[in-house]
C-alpha positions, 0 to 999 in steps of 0.5 A, a space after each residue: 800269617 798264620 803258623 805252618 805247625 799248628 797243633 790243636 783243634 780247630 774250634 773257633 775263628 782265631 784258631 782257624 787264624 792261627 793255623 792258616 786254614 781257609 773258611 766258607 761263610 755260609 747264608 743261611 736264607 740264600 745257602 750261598 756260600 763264600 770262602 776266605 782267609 779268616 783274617 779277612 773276617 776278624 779284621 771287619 769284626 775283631 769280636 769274631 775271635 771267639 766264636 765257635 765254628 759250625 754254629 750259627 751266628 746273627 748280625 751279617 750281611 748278604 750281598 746276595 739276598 740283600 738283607 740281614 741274615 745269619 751265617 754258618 762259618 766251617 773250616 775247610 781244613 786247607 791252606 791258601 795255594 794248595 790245590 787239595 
């Protein structure tokens, strides 16, 4: 998992890894939002690791709109099991 005492920004999704922060991955036709651990997501899509957050990014899936779409992907600056 990822390091308790990370220092550094959070630029890009391995950061967001590396610091053990949750992300919300966001359609950008449907705004429908989904929040999980960015190791979920570099695991299906190892090319991930570079992308810069807050930027949007081609080539996803949408459950809910049922069609291919971009997505936004924001780091909530929060960790698994905290309530904050």
């Amino acid at each position: 998992m990822g390091r308790r005492n990370f220092h550094g920004t959070v630029e890009t999704l391995a950061d967001a890894c590396e610091a053990d922060y949750l992300i919300v991955v966001k359609c950008e036709r449907c705004e429908t939002r989904k929040q999980m651990h960015p190791y979920k997501l570099l695991a299906g899509h190892n090319r991930l690791a570079t992308a810069k957050l807050d930027t949007e990014l081609p080539g996803f899936f949408c459950i809910t709109c049922r069609s291919h779409v971009s997505v936004t992907i924001t780091c909530t600056h929060s960790r698994p099991g905290t309530l904050a």
